[in-house]
C-alpha atoms as one frame of an Amber mdcrd trajectory, in Angstrom:
protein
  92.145 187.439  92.539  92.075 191.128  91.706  94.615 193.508  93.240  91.813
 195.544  95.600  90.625 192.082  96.847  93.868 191.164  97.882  95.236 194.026
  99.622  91.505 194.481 101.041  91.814 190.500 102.439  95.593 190.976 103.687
  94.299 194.020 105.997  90.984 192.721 107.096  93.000 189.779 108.866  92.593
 189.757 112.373  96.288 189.955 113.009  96.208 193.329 110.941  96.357 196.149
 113.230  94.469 198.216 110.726  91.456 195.748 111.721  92.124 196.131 115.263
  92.054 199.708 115.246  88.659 199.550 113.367  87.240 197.188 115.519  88.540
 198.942 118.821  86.866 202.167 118.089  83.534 201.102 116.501  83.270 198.944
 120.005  84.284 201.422 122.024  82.521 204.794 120.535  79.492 203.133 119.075
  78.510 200.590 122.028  80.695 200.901 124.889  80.235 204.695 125.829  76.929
 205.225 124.245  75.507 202.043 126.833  77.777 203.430 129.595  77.032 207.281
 129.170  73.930 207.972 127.643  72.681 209.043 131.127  75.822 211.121 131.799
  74.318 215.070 132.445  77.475 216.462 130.836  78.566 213.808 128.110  78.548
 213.974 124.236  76.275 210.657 124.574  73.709 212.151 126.865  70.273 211.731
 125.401  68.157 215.118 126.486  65.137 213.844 125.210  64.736 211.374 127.379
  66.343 212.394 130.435  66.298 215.561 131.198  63.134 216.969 132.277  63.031
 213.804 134.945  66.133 214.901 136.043  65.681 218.653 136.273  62.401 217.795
 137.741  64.234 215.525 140.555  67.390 217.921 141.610  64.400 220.762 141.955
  62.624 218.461 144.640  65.828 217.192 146.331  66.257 220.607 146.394  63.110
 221.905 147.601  63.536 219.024 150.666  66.897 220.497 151.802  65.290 223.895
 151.570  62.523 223.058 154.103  64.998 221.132 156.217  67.344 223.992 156.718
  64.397 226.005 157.146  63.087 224.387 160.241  66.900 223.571 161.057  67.159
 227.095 161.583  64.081 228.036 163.148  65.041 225.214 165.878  68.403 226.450
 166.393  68.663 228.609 169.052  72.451 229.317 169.060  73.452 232.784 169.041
  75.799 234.385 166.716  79.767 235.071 168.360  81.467 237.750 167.741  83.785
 237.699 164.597  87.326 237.655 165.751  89.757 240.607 163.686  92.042 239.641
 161.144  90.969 236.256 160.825  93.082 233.796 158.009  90.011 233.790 156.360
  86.640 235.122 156.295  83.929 234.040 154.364  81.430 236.622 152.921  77.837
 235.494 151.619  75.992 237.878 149.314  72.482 237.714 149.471  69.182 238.887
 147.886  65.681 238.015 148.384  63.994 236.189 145.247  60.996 236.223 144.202
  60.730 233.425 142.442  61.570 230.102 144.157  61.879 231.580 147.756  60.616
 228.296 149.175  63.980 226.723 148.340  65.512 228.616 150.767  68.871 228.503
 148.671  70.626 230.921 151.671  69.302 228.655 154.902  70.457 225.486 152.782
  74.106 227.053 152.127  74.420 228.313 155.932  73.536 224.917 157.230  76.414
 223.599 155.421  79.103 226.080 156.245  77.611 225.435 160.068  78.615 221.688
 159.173  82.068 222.287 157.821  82.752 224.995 160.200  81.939 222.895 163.038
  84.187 220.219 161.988  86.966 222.215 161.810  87.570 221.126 165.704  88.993
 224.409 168.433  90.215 226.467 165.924  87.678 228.123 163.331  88.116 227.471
 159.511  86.848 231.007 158.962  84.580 233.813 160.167  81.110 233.889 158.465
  79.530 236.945 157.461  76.507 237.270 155.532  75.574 240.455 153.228  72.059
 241.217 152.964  72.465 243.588 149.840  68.000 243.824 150.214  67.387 247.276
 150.724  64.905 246.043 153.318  65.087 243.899 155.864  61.431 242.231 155.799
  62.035 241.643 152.320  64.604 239.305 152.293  63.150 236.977 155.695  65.929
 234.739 155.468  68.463 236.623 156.263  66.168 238.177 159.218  66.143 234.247
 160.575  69.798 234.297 160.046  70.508 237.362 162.410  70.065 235.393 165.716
  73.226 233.224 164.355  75.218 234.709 162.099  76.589 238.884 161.726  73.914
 240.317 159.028  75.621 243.587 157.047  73.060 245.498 155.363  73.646 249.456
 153.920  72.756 252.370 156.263  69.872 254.166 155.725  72.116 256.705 153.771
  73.783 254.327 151.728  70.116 252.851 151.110  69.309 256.598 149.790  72.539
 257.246 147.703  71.860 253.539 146.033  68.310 254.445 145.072  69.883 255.922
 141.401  67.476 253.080 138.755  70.424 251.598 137.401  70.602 248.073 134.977
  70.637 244.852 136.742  74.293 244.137 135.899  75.212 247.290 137.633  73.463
 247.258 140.298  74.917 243.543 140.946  78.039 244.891 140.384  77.457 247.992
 143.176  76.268 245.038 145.727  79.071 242.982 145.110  81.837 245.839 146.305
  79.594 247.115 148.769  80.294 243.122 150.443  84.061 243.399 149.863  84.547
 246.853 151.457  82.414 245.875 154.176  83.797 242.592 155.155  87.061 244.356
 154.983  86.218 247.525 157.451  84.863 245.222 159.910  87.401 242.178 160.295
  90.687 243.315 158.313  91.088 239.668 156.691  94.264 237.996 155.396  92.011
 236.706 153.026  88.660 236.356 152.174  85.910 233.968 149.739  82.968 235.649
 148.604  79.662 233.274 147.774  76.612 233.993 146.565  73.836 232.939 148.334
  73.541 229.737 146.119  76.980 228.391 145.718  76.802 225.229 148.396  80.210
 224.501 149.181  81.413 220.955 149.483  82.637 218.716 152.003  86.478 219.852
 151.031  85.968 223.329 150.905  87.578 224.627 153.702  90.699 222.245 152.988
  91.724 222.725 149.439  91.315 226.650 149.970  94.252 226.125 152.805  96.001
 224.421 150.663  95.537 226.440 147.960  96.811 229.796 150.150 100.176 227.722
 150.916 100.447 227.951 147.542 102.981 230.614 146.182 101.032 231.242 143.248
  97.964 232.565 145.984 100.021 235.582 146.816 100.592 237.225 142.784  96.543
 236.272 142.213  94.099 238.812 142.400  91.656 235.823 142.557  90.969 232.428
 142.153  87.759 231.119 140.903  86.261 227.730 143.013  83.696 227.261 140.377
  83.102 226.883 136.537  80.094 225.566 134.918  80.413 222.206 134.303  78.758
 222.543 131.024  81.998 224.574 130.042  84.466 222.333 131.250  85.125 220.460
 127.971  88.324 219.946 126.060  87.108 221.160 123.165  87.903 224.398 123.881
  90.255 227.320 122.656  91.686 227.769 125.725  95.386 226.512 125.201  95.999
 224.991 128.822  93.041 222.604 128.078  94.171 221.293 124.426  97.944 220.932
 126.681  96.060 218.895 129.222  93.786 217.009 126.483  97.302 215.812 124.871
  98.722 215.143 127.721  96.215 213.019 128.857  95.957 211.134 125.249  99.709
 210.150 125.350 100.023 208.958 129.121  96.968 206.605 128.326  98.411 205.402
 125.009 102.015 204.975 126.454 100.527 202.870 129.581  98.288 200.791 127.368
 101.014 199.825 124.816 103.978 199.114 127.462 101.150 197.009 129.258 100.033
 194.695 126.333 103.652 192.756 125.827 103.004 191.577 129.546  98.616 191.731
 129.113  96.945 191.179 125.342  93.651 188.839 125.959  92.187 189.979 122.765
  95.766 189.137 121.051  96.320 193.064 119.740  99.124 193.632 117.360 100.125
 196.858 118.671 103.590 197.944 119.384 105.403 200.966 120.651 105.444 202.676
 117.770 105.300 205.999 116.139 102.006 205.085 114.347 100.389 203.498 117.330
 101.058 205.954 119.472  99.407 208.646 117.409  96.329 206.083 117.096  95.992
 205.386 120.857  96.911 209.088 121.866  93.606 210.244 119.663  91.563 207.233
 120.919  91.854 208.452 124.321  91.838 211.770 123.604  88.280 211.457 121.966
  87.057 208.986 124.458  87.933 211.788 127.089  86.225 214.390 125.128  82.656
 212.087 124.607  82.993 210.980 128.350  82.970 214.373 129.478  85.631 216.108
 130.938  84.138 216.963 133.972  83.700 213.308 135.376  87.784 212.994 134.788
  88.356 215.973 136.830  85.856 214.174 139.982  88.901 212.063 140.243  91.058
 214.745 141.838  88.752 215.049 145.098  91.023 212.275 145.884  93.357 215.278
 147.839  93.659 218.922 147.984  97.185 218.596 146.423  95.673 217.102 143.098
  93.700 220.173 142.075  94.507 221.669 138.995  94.915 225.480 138.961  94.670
 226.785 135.571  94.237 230.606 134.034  90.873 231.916 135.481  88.376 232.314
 132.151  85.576 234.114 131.954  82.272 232.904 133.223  81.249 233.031 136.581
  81.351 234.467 140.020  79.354 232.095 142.296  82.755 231.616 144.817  85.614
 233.376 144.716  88.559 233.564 146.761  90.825 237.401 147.219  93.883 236.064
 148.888  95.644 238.743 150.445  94.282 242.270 150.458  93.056 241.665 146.915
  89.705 242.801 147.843  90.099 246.185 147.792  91.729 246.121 144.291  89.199
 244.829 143.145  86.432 246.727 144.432  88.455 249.582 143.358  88.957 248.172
 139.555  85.069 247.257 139.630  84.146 250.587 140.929  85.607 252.137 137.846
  83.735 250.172 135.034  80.114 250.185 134.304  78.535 246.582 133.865  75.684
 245.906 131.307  74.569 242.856 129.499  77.927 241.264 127.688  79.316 243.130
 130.230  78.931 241.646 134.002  81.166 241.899 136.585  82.783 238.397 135.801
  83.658 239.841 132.775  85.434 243.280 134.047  87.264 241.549 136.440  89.094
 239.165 133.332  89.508 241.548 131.315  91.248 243.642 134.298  93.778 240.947
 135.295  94.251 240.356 131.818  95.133 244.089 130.998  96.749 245.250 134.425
 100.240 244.687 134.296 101.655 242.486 137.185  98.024 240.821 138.324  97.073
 237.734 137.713  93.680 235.467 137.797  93.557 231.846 138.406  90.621 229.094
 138.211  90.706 225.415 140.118  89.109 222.685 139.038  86.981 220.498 139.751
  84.713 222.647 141.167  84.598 223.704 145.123  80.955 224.777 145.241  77.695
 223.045 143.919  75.739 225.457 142.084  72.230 225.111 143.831  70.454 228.182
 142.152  67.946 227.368 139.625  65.997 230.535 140.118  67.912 233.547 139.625
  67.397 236.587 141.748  68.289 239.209 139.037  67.366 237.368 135.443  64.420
 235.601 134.535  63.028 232.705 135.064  61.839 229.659 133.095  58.319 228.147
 134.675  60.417 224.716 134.792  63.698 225.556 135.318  66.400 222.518 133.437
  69.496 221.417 134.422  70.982 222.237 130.652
């Protein structure tokens, strides 16, 4: 028998783990997680094609439903709005702006009917105040937030503010200019400990108000000038420079390969050769390290829900300001930092505010994961839209 025949039959045995290996992973990446994720939004194995305009096309109509249930929700509602207590623990700021595209979603109503929810199972003692921002120049332009004045405290500018704020500015700035208009005002009129600032699409979820108190007992909370509650989930991956995520990737590679290799002395069905070994290790460390990766990171991280203790806080990246929280008197350092840059495309306020705790000796920026808010906005009030907006 030649010499390449030989070796080739000793390692194609089944007892060689060389075959078990090869076996394992054309199983597992070429059948297993294709048939098990291929309708997974925000894994490798999701097939667009096929998928995603039905679901785009469904989220917009489940959407569309909660809009015109929190519509007449609200317009049946005839509780009137209490006065916001001073220095509350936390106050909760909502920044809105009419659109006018996809104003019969009613993105605002549908995110105040859930903070009503949460707030009202908070039991005697509030989670929060509630204010809501109303950064529309005019009142009748932005109706929701007219309906929302019987319930809620509505901020809007003065009439001078209106007229110093009339300078034609880019859309970046002018976003910017709203957004620190909110903080100082929810500041001047409650003095908060500390405060979260949404935007009028960022529907917080049934934990919200829970992990944020956990997060403020926190020591960290005090040296952050803010933490982030939400990061695309597109941009979750591990495949990613950031070096905390490549730490947690590896991390997460080795406990699954040391569990699955001290298991099989006690549990082998499929009779696997594999030991505790150097080599081994490495194998099963990048098997699940890959298998994480083309599952999708962000399905992992749904497994921390579980309690507010098991939510990772990491270094606060770049992208995006849907929910944020300023513990402390943060707020005014940052309106003061943002007040000092000019924002333009490449150049938002998500961005100035990294770069700022980046550069500013002694702050700090922070980011928690998995996500506290749901992202409900598929029309955007400030950038174009598609006819059809997609999930992707």
């Amino acid at each position: 028998m030649p010499r390449w025949k030989a070796v080739f039959s000793q390692h194609m045995r089944w007892s060689s783990t060389i075959t078990q290996a090869l076996v394992l992973s054309v199983i597992t990446f070429c059948v297993v997680l294709p048939l098990c994720c291929h309708q997974l939004l925000y894994s490798y194995f999701f097939i667009k094609s096929m998928y995603l305009d039905s679901m785009s096309e469904e989220v917009l109509q489940e959407s569309l439903q909660r809009g015109q249930d929190a519509l007449h929700f609200w317009q049946s509602t005839s509780t009137a709005a209490a006065a916001i207590a001073q220095h509350p623990d936390l106050l909760v700021t909502v920044v809105t702006a009419r659109r006018n595209e996809g104003h019969d979603f009613h993105y605002l109503l549908q995110v105040m009917q859930q903070l009503s929810s949460l707030l009202g199972s908070c039991g005697e003692q509030r989670c929060a105040e509630v204010l809501i921002c109303d950064v529309q120049s005019d009142p009748l332009e932005n109706p929701d937030a007219k309906l929302l004045e019987s319930h809620f405290q509505v901020v809007r500018r003065s009439p001078e503010e209106q007229q110093r704020n009339r300078e034609r500015v880019n859309t970046f700035e002018r976003e910017k200019r709203d957004y620190v208009f909110c903080l100082r005002k929810g500041w001047e009129l409650v003095k908060p400990k500390n405060v979260v600032v949404l935007e009028d699409d960022a529907m917080p979820r049934q934990d919200f108000f829970g992990v944020i108190k956990d997060l403020l007992s926190r020591r960290f909370a005090l040296h952050s000038l803010y933490i982030k509650l939400y990061h695309p989930e597109r941009l979750q991956r591990y495949w990613n420079p950031e070096p905390y995520r490549i730490l947690e990737w590896v991390g997460l590679g080795l406990v699954g390969a040391t569990a699955l290799l001290l298991t099989l002395p006690y549990w082998n069905p499929c009779s696997f050769s594999f030991t505790l070994s150097a080599g081994h290790l490495l194998f099963f460390t990048l098997y699940f390290m890959a298998a994480a990766e083309l599952l999708g990171r962000h399905y992992l991280l749904e497994v921390r829900r579980l309690s507010p203790q098991l939510y990772a806080v990491s270094p606060a990246t770049e992208c995006c300001t849907p929910a944020m929280l300023f513990p402390g008197n943060s707020t005014l350092r940052v309106a003061d930092y943002l007040d000092v840059s000019h924002c333009v495309k490449g150049n938002a306020k998500d961005m100035v505010l990294y770069h700022r705790a980046r550069t500013t000796p002694g702050e700090r920026s922070h980011s928690v994961k998995p996500n506290l808010i749901t992202h409900i906005g598929a029309y955007s009030s400030i950038r174009p839209n598609p006819l059809r907006p997609k999930l992707l």
